[in-house]
N, C-alpha and C positions, 0 to 999 in steps of 0.2 A: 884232440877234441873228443873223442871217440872215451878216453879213460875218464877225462872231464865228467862227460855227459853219466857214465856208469859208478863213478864216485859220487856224483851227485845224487842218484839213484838210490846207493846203496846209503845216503845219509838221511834222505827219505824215508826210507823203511825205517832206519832205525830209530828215528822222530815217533813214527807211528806206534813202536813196539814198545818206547820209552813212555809216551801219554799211555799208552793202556795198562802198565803195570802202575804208573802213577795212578789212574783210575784206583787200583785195587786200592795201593794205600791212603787213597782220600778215604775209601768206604773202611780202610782200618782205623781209620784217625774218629770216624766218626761213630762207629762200633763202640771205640775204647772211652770216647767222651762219656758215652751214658754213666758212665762210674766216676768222674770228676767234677770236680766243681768249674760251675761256666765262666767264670774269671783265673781261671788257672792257666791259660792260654792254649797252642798249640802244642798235641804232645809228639812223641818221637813218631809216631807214623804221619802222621802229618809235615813233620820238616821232612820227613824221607821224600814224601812225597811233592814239594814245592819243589825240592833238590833234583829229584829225575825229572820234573814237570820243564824247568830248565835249561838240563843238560836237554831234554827232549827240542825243547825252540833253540838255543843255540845247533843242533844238528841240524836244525829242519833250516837256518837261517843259511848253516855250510851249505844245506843242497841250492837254495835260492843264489846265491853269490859264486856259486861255482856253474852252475847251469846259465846265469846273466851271461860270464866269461867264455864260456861256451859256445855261445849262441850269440854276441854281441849286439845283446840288446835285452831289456830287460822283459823277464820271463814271464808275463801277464799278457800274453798276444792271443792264447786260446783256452780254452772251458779247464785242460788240466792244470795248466800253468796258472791261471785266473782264479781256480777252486782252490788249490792248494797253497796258494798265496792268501787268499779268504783266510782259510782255516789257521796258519800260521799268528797272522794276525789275531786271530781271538784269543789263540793262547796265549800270545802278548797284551793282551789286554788285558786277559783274565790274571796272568802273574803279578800287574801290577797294581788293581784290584784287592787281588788277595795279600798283598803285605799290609792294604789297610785295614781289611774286616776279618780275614782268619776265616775264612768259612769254606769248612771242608766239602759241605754240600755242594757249592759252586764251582768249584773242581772239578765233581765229578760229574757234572751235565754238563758245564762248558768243555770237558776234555772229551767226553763224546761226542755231542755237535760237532768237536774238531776232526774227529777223527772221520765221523759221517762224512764229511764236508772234504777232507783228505781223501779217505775211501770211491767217497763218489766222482772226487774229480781223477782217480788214479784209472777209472776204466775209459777212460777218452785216450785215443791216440798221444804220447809223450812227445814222439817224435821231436826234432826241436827242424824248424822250417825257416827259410828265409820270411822278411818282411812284405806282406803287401805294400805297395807305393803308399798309400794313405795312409800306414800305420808307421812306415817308416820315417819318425821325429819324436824329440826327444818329451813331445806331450805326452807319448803313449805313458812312460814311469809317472808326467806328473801326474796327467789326470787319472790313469787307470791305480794307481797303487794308491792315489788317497784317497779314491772314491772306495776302494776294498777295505782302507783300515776306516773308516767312515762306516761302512758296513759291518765289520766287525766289532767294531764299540757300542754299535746297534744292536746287533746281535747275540752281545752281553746283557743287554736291559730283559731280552725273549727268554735265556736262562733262569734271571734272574726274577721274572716273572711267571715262570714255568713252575718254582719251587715255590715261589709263595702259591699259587693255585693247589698246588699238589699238598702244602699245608692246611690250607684255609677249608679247601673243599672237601664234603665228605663223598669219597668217590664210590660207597658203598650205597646210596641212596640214587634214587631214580628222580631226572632231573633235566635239565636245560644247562645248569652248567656241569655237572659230571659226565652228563652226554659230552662235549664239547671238549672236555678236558681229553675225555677217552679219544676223542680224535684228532687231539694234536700228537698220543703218542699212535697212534694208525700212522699216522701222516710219516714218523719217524722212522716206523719198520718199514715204510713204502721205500725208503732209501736202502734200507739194508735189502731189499726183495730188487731193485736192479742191479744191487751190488753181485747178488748170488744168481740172478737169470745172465745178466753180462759175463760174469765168470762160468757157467755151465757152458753155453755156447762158445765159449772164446776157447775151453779146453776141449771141447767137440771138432774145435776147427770150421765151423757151422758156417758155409756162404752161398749164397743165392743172387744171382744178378740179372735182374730187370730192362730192357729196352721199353725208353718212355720219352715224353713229350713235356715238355717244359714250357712257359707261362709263355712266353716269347716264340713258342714253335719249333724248338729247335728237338731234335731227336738224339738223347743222350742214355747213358747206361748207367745205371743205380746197383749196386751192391748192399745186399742185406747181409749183417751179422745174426740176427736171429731170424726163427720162420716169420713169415711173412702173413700177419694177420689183417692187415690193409697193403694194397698196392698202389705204385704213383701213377700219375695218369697217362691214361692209355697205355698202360704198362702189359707186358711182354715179358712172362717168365722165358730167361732163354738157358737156365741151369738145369740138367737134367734130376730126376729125383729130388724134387724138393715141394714144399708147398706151397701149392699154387691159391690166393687171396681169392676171395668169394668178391670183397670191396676195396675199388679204388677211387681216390682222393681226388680232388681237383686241384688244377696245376700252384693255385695260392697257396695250399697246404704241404709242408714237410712231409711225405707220406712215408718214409726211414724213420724218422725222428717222434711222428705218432705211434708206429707199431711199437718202438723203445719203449712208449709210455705204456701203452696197452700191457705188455709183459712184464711190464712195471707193476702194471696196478694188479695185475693176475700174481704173479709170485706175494709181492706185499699182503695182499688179501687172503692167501693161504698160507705165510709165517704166522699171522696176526690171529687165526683162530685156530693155529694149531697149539700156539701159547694159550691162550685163553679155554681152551680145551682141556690142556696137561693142565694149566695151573687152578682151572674151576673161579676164577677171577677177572678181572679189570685188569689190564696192564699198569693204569696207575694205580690202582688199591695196593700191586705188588711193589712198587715203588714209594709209597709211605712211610718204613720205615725209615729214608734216607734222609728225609725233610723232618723226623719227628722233634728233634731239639733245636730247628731255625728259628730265629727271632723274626716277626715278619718285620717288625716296623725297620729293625735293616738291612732284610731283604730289598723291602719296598726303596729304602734312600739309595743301593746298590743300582738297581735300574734305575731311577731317576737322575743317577749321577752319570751311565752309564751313555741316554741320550741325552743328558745335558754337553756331554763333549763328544759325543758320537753324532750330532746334528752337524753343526757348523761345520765339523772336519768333513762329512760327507756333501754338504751342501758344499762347499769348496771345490772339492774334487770332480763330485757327480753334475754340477750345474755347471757352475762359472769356469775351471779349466776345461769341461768339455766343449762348452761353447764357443771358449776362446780356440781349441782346437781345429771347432768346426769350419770355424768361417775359416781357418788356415788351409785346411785339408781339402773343403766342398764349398768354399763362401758363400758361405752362410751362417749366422750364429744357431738357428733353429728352425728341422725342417719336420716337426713330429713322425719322424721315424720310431720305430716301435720303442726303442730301446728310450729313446731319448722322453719318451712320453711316461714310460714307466719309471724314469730318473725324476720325473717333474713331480708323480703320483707320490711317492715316495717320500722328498723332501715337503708336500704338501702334509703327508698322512702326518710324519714327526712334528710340521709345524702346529699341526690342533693337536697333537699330543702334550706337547707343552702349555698351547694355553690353556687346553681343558683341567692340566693340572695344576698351572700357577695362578688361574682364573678362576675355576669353578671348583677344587677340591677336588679332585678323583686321584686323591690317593687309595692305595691299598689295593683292593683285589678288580677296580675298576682298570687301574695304571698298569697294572699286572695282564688284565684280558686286552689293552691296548700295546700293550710290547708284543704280545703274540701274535698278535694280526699286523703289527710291523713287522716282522720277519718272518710271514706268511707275504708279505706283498717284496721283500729283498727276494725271498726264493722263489716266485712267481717271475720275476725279473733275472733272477740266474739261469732258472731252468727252462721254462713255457716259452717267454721272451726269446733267449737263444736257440732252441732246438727245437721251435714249432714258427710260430711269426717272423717270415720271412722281413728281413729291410736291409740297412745297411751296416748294419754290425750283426750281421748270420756267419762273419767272420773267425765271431768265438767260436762256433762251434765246432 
């Protein structure tokens, strides 16, 4: 089991290391384009780059199928297995995507996303664990993997809405939508700034462990990975040498899983103007050149296509198998539990998505700023949802 689980591992990594070099050769496919004609198809850096984009998912598929067999059961049970499963999925979607439109740009923001989305779920415990009794059934694969490639087909429309913005808009002008644009890529660095606070500490060996009080009364012991910028309630530094919190939390709150966030947004907010500092620019002003030869109008039909089959598959997944779930599990079909509330928001946000746009015209850059706040409100629901709002799926995390 043991070589299992470190094969798996090791096929992981090599997913990750394969999307980033593809990265490179999408941004050479698209370098080399400016000197060809736009019907001349894709050129030799571009197939390179479809070709290790790939080999990259068939690896990443080896770790998922060899890590199921491992663990006998399928690998979506907690935040890394669940994020890394996410991420997998979008480069599937995004490969199969790109054999219809060719577009190098798409590549390389959905294989970032991917790797964000891979990255972020890689600093969560891997461990592979036995099942909780509730999760132990064969619903967990159906509803948890359709409701993630649902989200991922989603999550293609947010790239692909991302690049017509970064087209359309002039992000050198002062603005309402340039502002907004510059802070969807803030939002982006915030992931890489837990990625680098989680890895500093975790190579410090950095722990601190609290006696505290819990909703219920009960008096348990909490272990911090990084310093401790909020404490849990009634909490009781009992580690010696470490930092002791000015503020703690009331027992409703995650008071772990807020300081995560805090250090979060403290590293984020100091990559984000050290770039903008070195570079005397906008993050997206510097990202313009990547979008400069995209056609919007099939940009724009990319997302659109994107939640036209990224709807139903997630509404399948995320509503109707989990409900049938529920009532198996807790009978009941719906008890607005946090998670389950943000499943509903979700499949509601995409349902006026589409009629706004097969109803009322809001194509273009309208359909575009509505894909980004659709997957503004899926990672609201991966991340806040699990590691902050206590219910009954805090399982994930």
């Amino acid at each position: 089991m043991n070589n299992l689980v470190q094969l798996s591992g090791n096929l992981l990594e090599t997913a990750f290391i394969l999307y980033l070099i593809a990265t490179l050769f999408f941004g050479g496919g698209i370098r080399e384009n400016r000197n060809r004609d736009k019907n001349a198809g894709p050129n030799k850096w571009s197939k390179i780059a479809i070709t290790i984009t790939i080999i990259g998912f068939v690896s990443q598929l080896g770790y998922f199928i060899l890590r199921w067999i491992a663990g006998g059961h399928a690998p979506v049970s907690n935040m890394f297995e669940f994020t890394t499963f996410f991420g997998m999925m979008l480069v599937g979607a995004f490969v199969i995507i790109y054999f219809m439109y060719k577009l190098n740009a798409l590549g390389i923001f959905a294989l970032v996303v991917s790797m964000l989305l891979i990255a972020y779920g890689s600093m969560f415990p891997s461990d592979i664990s036995p099942l909780i009794p509730s999760l132990n059934s064969h619903w967990l694969y159906i509803h948890v993997t359709t409701a993630a490639i649902g989200q991922a087909i989603l999550s293609l429309s947010f790239v692909a809405g991302l690049i017509y913005l970064l087209k359309s808009i002039n992000t050198e002008e002062k603005g309402k939508r340039s502002y907004w644009l510059e802070m969807i890529m803030y939002s982006l660095v915030l992931v890489v700034g837990f990625m680098l606070v989680t890895t500093t500490f975790s190579v410090a060996e950095y722990k601190a462990e609290f006696n505290w009080i819990d909703k219920a009364g009960n008096e348990k012991v909490q272990s911090y990975a990084m310093p401790a910028l909020v404490g849990p309630h009634e909490g009781e530094l009992i580690t010696e040498n470490k930092l002791a919190p000015k503020i703690f939390m009331p027992a409703i709150i995650d008071a772990k899983r807020l300081n995560s966030m805090i250090w979060t947004l403290l590293a984020g907010t100091a990559i984000y103007w050290i770039i903008r500092l070195v570079a005397r620019k906008r993050i997206s002003t510097l990202l313009k050149p990547l979008v400069k030869k995209v056609n919007l109008d099939l940009i724009d039909e990319v997302g659109y296509r994107s939640v036209l089959i990224g709807f139903p598959v997630f509404a399948l997944g995320g509503l109707i198998f989990a409900m049938i779930w529920a009532q198996i599990a807790w009978t009941r079909f719906w008890g607005w539990d946090p998670k389950e509330v943000w499943a509903l928001i979700t499949f509601l946000f995409y349902a006026a998505f589409l009629h706004l746009r097969l109803s009322r015209g809001w194509h273009g850059e309208k359909s575009a700023w509505l894909a980004v706040i659709g997957f503004a409100i899926i990672m609201f629901n991966l991340i806040a949802v699990n590691l902050i709002l206590a219910g009954l799926h805090s399982y994930a995390a």
